[in-house]
Each structure stands twice: as C-alpha cells, then as structure tokens.
C-alpha positions in Angstrom: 14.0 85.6 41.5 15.1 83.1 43.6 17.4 80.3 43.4 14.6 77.6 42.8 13.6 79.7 39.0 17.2 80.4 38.6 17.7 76.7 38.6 15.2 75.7 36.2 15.7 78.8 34.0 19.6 77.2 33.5 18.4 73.4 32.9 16.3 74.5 30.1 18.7 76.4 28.1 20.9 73.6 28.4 18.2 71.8 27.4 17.5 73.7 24.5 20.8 74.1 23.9 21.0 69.5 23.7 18.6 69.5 21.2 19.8 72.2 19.1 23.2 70.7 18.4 21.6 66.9 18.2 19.3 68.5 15.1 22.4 69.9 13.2 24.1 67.0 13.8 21.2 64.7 12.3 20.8 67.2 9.3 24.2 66.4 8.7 24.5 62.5 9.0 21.2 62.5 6.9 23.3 65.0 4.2 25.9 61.9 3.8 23.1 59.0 4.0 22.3 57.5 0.9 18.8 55.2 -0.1 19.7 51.9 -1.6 18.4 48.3 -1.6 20.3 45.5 0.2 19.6 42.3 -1.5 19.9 38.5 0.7 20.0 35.7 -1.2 18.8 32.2 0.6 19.3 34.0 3.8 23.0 35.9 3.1 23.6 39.2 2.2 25.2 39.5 -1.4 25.4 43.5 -1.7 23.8 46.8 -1.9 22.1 47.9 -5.2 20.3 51.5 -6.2 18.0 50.3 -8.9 15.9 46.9 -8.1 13.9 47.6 -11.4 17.2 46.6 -13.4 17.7 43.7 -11.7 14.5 42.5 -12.3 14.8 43.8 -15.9 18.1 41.9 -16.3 16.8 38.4 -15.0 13.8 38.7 -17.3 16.0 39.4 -20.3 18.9 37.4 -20.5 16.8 34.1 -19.8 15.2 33.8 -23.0 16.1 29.5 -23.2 13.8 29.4 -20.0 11.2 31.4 -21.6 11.8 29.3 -24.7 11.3 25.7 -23.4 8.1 26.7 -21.2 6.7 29.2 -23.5 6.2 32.0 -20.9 7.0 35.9 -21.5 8.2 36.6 -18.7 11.0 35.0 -15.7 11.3 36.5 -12.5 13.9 35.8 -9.7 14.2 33.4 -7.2 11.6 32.8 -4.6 14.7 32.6 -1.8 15.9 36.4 -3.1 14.9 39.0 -0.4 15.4 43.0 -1.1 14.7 45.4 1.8 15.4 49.2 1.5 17.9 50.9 3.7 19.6 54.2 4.5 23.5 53.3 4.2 26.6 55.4 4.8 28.5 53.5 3.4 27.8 54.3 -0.2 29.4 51.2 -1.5 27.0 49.5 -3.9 27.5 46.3 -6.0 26.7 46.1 -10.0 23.2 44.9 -11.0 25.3 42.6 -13.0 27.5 41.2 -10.3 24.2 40.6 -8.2 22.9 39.1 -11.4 25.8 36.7 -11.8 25.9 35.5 -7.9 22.2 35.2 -7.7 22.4 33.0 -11.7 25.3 30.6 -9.9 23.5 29.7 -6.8 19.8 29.8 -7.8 17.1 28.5 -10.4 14.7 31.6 -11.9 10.8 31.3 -11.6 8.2 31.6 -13.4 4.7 32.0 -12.9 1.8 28.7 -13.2 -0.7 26.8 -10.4 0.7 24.3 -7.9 -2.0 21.5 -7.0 -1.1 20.4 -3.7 -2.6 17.1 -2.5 -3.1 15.9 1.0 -3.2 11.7 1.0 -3.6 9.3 3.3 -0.8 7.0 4.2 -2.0 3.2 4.2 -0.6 0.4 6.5 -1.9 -2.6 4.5 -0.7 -4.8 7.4 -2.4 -3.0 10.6 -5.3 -4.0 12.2 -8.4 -2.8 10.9 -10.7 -3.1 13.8 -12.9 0.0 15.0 -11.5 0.0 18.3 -8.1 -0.5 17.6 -7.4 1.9 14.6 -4.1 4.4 14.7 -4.6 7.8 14.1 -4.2 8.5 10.4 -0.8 9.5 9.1 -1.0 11.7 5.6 1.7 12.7 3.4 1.4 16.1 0.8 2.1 15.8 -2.6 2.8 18.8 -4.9 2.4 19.2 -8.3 3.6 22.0 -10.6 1.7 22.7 -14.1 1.5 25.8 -16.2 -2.0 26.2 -17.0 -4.7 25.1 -14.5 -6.5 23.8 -17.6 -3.8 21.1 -18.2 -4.8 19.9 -14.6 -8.0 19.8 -15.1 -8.4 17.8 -18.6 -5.8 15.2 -16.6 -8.2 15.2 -14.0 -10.7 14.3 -16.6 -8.7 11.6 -18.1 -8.2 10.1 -14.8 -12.1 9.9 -14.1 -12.7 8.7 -17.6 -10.0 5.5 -16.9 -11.7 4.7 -13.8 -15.6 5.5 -14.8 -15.8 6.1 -17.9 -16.4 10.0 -19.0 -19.9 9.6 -20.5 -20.8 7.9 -16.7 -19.1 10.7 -15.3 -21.1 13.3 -17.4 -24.5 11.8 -17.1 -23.7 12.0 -13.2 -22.4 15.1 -13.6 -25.4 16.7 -15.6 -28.4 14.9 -14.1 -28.7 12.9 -17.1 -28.6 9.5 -15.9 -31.6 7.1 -17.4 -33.9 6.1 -15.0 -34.0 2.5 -13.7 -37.0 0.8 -14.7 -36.0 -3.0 -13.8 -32.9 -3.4 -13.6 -29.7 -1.3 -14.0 -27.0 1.2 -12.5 -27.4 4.4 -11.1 -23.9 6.3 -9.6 -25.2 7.8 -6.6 -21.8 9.9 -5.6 -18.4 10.4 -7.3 -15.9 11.9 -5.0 -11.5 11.9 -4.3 -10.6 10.2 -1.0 -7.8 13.3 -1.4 -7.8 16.5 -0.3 -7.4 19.0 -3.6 -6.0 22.6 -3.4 -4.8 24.8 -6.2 -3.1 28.1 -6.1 -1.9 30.5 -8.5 2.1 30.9 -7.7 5.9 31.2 -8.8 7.6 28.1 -9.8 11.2 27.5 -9.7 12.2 26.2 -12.8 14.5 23.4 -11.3 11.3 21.6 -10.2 8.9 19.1 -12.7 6.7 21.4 -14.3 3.6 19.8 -16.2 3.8 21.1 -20.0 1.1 19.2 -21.5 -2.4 17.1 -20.4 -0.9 13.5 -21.2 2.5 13.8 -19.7 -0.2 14.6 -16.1 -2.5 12.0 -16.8 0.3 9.4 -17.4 1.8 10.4 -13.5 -1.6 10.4 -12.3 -2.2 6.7 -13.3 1.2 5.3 -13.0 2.8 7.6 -10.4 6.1 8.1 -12.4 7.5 9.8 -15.4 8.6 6.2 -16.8 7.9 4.7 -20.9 4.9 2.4 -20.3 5.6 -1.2 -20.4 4.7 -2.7 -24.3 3.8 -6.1 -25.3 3.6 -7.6 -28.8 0.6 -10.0 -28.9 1.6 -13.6 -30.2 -1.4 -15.8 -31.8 -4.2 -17.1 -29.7 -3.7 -14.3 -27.0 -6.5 -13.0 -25.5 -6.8 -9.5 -23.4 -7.4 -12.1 -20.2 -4.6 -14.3 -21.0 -1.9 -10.9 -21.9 -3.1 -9.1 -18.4 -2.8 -12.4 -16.3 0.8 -13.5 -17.9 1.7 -9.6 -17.1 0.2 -9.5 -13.2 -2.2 -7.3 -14.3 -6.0 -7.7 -13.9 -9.1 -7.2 -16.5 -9.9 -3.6 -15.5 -6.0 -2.5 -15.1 -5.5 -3.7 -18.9 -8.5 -2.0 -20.1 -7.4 1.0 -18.1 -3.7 0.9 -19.7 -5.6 0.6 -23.1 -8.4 2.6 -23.2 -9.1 1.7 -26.7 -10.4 -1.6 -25.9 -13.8 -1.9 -24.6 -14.1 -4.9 -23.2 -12.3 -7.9 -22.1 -14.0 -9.9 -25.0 -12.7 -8.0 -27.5 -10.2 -9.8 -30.1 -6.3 -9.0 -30.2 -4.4 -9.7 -33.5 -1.3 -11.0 -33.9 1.4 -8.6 -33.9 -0.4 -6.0 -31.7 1.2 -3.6 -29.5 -0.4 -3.4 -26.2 -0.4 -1.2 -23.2 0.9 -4.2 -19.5 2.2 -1.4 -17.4 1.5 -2.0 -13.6 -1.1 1.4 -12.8 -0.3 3.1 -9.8 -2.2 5.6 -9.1 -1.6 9.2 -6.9 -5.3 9.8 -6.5 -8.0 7.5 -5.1 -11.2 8.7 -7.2 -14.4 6.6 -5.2 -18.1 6.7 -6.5 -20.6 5.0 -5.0 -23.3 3.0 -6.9 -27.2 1.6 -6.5 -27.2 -1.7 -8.7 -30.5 -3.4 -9.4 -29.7 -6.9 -10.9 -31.5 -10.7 -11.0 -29.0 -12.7 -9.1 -29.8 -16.6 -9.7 -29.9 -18.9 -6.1 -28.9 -22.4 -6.2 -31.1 -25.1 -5.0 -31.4 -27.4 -2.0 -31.2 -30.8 -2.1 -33.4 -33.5 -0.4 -33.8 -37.0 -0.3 -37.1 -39.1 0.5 -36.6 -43.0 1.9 -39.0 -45.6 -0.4 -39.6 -48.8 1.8 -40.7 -50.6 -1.1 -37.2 -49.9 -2.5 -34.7 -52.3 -2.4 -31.4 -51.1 -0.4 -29.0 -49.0 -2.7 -31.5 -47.9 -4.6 -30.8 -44.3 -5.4 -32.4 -41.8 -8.1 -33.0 -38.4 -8.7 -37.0 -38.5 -8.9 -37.1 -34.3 -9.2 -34.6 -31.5 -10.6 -33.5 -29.1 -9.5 -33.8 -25.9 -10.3 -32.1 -22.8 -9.7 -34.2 -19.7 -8.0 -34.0 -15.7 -9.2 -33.8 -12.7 -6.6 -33.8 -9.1 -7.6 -31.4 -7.8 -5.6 -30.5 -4.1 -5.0 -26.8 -3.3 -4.1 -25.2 -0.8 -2.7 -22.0 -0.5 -4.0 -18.5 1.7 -3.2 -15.6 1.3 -5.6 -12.3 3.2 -5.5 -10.2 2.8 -8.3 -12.4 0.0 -10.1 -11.4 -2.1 -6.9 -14.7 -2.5 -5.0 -14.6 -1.4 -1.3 -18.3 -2.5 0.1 -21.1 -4.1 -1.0 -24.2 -4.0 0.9 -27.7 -5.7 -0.2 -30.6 -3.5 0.4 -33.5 -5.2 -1.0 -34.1 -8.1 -2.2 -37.5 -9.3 -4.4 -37.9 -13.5 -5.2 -39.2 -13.1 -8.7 -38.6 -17.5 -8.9 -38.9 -19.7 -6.2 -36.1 -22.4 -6.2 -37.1 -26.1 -6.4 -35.1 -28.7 -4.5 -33.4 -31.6 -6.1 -35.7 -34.8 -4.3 -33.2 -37.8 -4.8 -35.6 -40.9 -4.0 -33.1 -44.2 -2.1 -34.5 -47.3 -0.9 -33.8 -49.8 2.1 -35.4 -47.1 5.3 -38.2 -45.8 6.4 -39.0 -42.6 6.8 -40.2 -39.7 4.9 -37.9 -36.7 3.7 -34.9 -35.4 5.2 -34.2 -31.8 4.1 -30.8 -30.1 4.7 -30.7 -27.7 7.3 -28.2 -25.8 6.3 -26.5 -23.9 3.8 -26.6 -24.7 -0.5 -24.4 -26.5 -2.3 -22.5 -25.6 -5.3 -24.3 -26.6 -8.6 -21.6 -29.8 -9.0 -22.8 -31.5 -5.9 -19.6 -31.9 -4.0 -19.0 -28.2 -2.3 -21.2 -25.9 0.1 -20.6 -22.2 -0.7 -19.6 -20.8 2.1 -21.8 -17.8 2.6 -25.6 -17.3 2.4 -27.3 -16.3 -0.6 -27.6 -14.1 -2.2 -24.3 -13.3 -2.9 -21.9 -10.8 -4.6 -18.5 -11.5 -5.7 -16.8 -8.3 -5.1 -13.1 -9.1 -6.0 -12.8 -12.2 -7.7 -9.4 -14.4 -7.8 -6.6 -13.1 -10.2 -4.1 -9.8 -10.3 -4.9 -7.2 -7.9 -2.1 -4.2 -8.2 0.1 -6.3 -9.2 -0.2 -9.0 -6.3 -2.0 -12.2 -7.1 -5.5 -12.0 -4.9 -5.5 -15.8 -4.3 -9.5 -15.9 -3.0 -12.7 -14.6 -3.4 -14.0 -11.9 -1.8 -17.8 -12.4 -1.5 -19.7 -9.4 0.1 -23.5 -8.3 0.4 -24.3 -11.0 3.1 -24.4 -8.8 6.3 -22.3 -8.4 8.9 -22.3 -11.6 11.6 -24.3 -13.4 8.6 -23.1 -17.6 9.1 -19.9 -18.9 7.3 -20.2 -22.8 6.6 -17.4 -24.9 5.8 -16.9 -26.0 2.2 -16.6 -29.5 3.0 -15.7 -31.8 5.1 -12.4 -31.2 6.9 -10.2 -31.1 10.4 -9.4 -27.2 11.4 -6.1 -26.3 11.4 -6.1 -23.1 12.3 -8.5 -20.7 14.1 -7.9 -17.4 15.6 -6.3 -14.1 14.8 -3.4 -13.7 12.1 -2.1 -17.1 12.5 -0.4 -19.0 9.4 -2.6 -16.3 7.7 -1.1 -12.9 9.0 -2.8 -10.3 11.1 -4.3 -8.9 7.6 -6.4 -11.7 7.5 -8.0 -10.7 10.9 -10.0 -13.2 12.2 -9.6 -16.3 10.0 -9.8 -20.2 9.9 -8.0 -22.9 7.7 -8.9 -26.3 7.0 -7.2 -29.0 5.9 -10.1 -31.4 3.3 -9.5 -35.3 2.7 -8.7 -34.6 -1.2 -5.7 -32.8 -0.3 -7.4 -29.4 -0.5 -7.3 -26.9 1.9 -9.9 -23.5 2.4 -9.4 -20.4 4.2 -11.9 -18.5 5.4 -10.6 -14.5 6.5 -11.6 -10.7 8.1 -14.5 -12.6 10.0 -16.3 -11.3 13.1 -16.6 -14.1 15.0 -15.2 -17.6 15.1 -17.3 -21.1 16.6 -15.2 -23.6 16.1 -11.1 -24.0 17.3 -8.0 -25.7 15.8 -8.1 -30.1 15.9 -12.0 -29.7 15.3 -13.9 -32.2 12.5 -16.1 -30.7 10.7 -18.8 -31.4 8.0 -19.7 -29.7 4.8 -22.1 -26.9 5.3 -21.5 -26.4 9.2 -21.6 -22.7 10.3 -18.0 -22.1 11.4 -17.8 -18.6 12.1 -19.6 -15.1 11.0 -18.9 -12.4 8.5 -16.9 -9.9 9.3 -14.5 -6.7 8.4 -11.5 -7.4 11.1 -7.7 -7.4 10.1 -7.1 -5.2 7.1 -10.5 -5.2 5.1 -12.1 -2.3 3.5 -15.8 -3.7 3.9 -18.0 -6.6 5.5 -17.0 -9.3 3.3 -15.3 -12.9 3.6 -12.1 -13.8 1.6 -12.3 -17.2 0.6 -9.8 -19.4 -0.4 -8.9 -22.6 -2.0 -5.0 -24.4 -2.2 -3.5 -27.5 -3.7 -1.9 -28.1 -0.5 -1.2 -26.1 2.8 -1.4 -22.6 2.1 1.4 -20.3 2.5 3.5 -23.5 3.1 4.1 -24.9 -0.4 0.4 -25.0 -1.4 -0.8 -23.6 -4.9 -3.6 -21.6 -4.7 -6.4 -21.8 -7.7 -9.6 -20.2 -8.2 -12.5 -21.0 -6.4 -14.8 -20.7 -8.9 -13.3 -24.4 -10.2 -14.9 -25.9 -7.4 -18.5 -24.8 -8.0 -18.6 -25.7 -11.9 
C-alpha cells in the first residue's frame, strides 16, 4: 500500500467517524425537542401552546353574547391570529387561557357571512367633460358585510324596485314585457354602473354587519345608518308642494314613500311622510325605447292686404298645433335621465300656421325662417322640434336645477335665442362655471335674462344684439353633461349675481 491509499484510507474513517458522533448528537437534541404551536397575534408573538384545538374550543365557547346578538353557532378567532408549528427546546408553554385572555383584550372575534365588495367610480361634477380632455377615472371600493347573501340580494331587489319599479324589473327580467303596438315603453337593458363581487368569508365582529333586508336597503338608498327625515302634512299640501318645500324632487318623494303611486295622489291632513334627501351607493341604469305622440307648435305668418287700411291687423287663420310619433331612446340612472336620443320620427298631423292678415303694404306673405314660437306669442323655444324635456326645473339631489334640460335634438342641431336681447356672455365657463361648458347669457329688455349651456359650438360673442329666434350656437355635451342636451335657463335678473331663477315653462304658457 502506498502512501497515496494510506491517505485516503485515514480521511474516511475520520469521516465516518464525523458523522457518527453528529447522528448521536442529533438523536439526542431531538430526545429533548418538544412539538408545540407558537401563536402571533397582529404580527407579535404572544406564547407557545400544545393544543390549538382548545383554543379554538375556548373562543367558541365563552362568546355566547356574540353568538346571541347575530344568531350564529359558532365564533372563531381573529383574522390577524397566526399559529405555525415548531420544534422548541425550550419547553415553556403559555395557558390556552392566558392566550385566550391576551388575544380577548387586543382583538374583536369573527364569525362567518358574505362581504359584497363594490368598485365605484369617483365623480368630479366640476371637471371638464369633453372627449379629448377627460382624466383618467379615479374609483373608490366599498365593502359591505351581511350575514346571509339572501339579505343582499332582497336589498338589491328593493333598490331596483325604488328606482323601476319591481313588476318592470320582472317583465324585463322574464321576457314578459307587452309588445308595443302604437305607442308605449319597452326597457331594452337594466344594468349597475358598479362593479359587484361577493364572497363567502370571516367577519370581525367590530365591523357593521347587515342583520336584516331593510336596515340594507335603507344604506343602499340613503348611504347612512341615520332615522329618515318625517314630515307631518298640514291642509292643502300636496306631494309636489311637501317634496319642493323639502328640496326634494317628484321621483325622490315617491322613492322615500313607496306607498304613493303617483304625484297626483292626495295627502291628508295629519300624515306622516317620508322628505329624507336619497343618496344612493349604487348607480342602477336601464336603458329604454319610448314610442310617444309629441305635439309641435305652429308657425306663424303674416300676409300684407293693400286694400287694408294701415294698422289694420287680424288673425284671418289659427293655428294649430302638429303631432309627431316620435321614438326615443332613452338612458336613465337613478330616475335622473342621462341621454335622450330621437330615432324615428312619423308626422301623423301636419301643423297649420297662424296667417295674421295687416294692411297699409304690398306684398304677399312673409313666412318666418326660423325657429317656432312658444304657444303665448312672445318667446321662441330655443331648440328645434321635436323636443324632449329630460330634466325639468325643480330639486335635483337636493340642489335646485334652475333650467331645463331639453334633449333628443341631435348633436350640433341650431340653438335660437328666446328673444330679443344683447349677449353678455359667450364662451367657456364664464359667469356660468366650467360645468356649464360652452354657454351663452343674455341679458332681454323686460329685465329677464336666459342662459343657454354644454353647447358644441357658439356663433355669436359678448356686446352682440340679437333677435328672437336667431341661431346662436349648436347643441352640445361640453363642460360636465352626461348627454347631448341644452340647459336652458330663465332669471329675474342677472343670473348668479342676485337674479331669481324660475321655471321656464312660465314663459311658454
């Protein structure tokens, strides 16, 4: 043998000899280890334990008032309590109750039930609504605890049935909607602007936990936990009067009092009623096809009699008003409507001009080039015909809409001055604000002024005279405007600058 095997023949029993005494050694520090559970609480350590069943046995037991005011059968620990098996040797361990007592001060127990967690948009109602200039959308999550998925769900039906009405909803729903003959309303689409998830988890019991369907559909509506709002109806109220006095509109009363059907129904003296200010968490949108007969004012002419004396004036031929079928497209989100767009429209009655017959010139008839006026003579509606009134003037979430909004004209369709005025304003924002988009004021003889907002295109520019029934601009969707649509508005005086605003509807009586 030479010294090269010797070599290696001495490095493996040394070898051998290594591993030999590391084994005993191991047997032995395994002898002493012992198996228990180290528990972390919110992130610290707060001792060793041998049995985790007891703990959990424990918690479940001694928390019967939990189990009592949610009417679950069991309770388990907190969702922040982490247990991980180790081999210790140190064979200190804590008591299950000492764990039990430091995890009780510094935590809330769970219990099982469905979290619905909802991903909504964020709205800037001031920012600029133009295509080209829109931010990317901001969204906030909401998350709502509940112990039976059902009790969502029937809140979710509540909240529909507020909005639409549940028999709508159903007939949608179930393919059972009547066919439209003539006229009538078919709902094309019923949808959440939200993004719904639910999922099956623990809840800790220091967060709001939905018991029970109404307490839901009451946050749903009103986004709070708040008493509604009650008012005792005095004699001559009516259900317009109560949700005007209250800053509510038509729809939000009927939605805080579902028992009333309609606006026209009577209140009596002495009645408690429903004027809390809805708010609600969800955004629930269906769209709509509405075939209706929309009625078109007339024009108005006049014919010159030479063998009439000078001053002579006199209506020789009424008026009379036209008839369109129209068919709408309509989107409404939380009975406020979005966007109305006219699809079709059918002349079932021609409309005859008013011929007023004067004397003192020749000539034979001059005919109005231009747009209508309103049925009192005095006032051009501003917009082509016909017409939808998609917001009218009155409460609007709680802020007064001081206009009109009349939609289902087109986009860049003519917008004609009311009457005869100087502009005051025309541009961007403005006395109006950048809301208002493109938008122009005038300033009338009689002391009234008109705005005219969200257009897409302006003609005329501030200082300018103009006459009733001149095209002054085009409709539009600029500034912050959900749809094509002009808001027109009317004020006893400059607006935003002491003026009072008042329906427009006054004005075409």
């Amino acid at each position: 043998m030479n010294f090269k095997n010797v070599f290696i023949s001495i490095i493996l029993v040394c070898f051998v000899s290594f591993l030999t005494i590391i084994m005993v050694f191991t047997d032995k520090l395994e002898s002493n280890a012992t198996s228990l559970y180290q528990v972390y609480l919110n992130g610290n350590k707060i001792g060793k334990i041998k049995d985790i069943n007891s703990l959990y046995e424990l918690i479940d037991t001694n928390q019967q008032n939990i189990k009592d005011k949610y009417g679950v059968s069991k309770v388990y620990p907190p969702s922040s309590l982490k247990i991980n098996k180790v081999i210790s040797y140190d064979n200190k361990e804590e008591s299950i109750k000492k764990i039990y007592d430091e995890i009780k001060k510094n935590d809330t127990f769970t219990i099982n039930g469905y979290q619905i967690i909802i991903k909504k948009e964020i709205k800037n109602n001031d920012e600029n609504n133009d295509e080209e200039n829109k931010e990317e959308k901001k969204y906030e999550t909401i998350k709502i605890n509940v112990l039976d998925k059902k009790i969502f769900t029937e809140a979710i039906e509540n909240f529909i049935k507020a909005f639409l009405g549940y028999d709508k909803y159903l007939a949608y729903k179930n393919n059972t909607q009547e066919e439209v003959t003539e006229t009538g309303t078919t709902i094309e689409n019923v949808y959440f602007d939200e993004n719904i998830k639910i999922r099956k988890t623990l809840i800790s019991t220091k967060e709001k936990i939905f018991t029970n369907v109404d307490e839901l559909s009451q946050y749903l509506l009103y986004s709070s936990n708040t008493s509604d709002t009650l008012y005792t109806v005095k004699q001559g109220d009516t259900i317009e009067s109560v949700a005007y006095d209250n800053k509510l509109n038509n729809e939000e009363f009927l939605i805080a009092n579902p028992k009333f059907t309609s606006i026209n129904n009577v209140l009596s003296a002495g009645q408690i009623v429903n004027v809390s200010l809805i708010n609600p968490l969800l955004t629930l949108t269906y769209e709509q096809e509405v075939i209706e007969d929309l009625e078109t004012d007339f024009e108005k002419k006049v014919e010159y009699d030479n063998a009439k004396r000078a001053g002579y004036s006199q209506i020789t031929q009424e008026g009379q008003k036209g008839l369109n079928r129209v068919t709408e497209k309509i989107k409404i989100s939380n009975g406020e409507t979005q966007n109305v767009v006219i699809t079709n429209k059918q002349v079932l009655k021609e409309a005859v001009p008013q011929i007023t017959t004067k004397g003192g010139k020749k000539g034979s008839v001059s005919i109005y080039d231009g747009p209508i006026y309103g049925s009192n003579g005095a006032w051009f509606w501003p917009t082509q015909t016909p017409y939808v009134i998609s917001s009218p003037f009155g409460y609007r979430w709680g802020k007064l809409h001081e206009a009109f909004d009349i939609s289902g004209c087109g986009y860049g369709s003519p917008i004609y001055a009311a009457n005869n005025g100087v502009v005051r304003s025309a541009g961007y924002g403005g006395m109006l604000g950048s809301s208002s988009g493109l938008n122009i004021v005038i300033e009338h003889p009689n002391g009234y002024w008109t705005v005219y907002a969200h257009l897409s295109a302006i003609s005329v520019s501030a200082g300018q005279n103009v006459t009733g029934g001149q095209r002054i601009g085009s409709m539009g969707k600029s500034g912050f405007a959900t749809g094509t649509h002009l808001h027109f508005g009317v004020y006893n005086g400059k607006p935003y600058g002491g003026g009072r605003p008042f329906s427009p509807a006054l004005l075409y009586k």
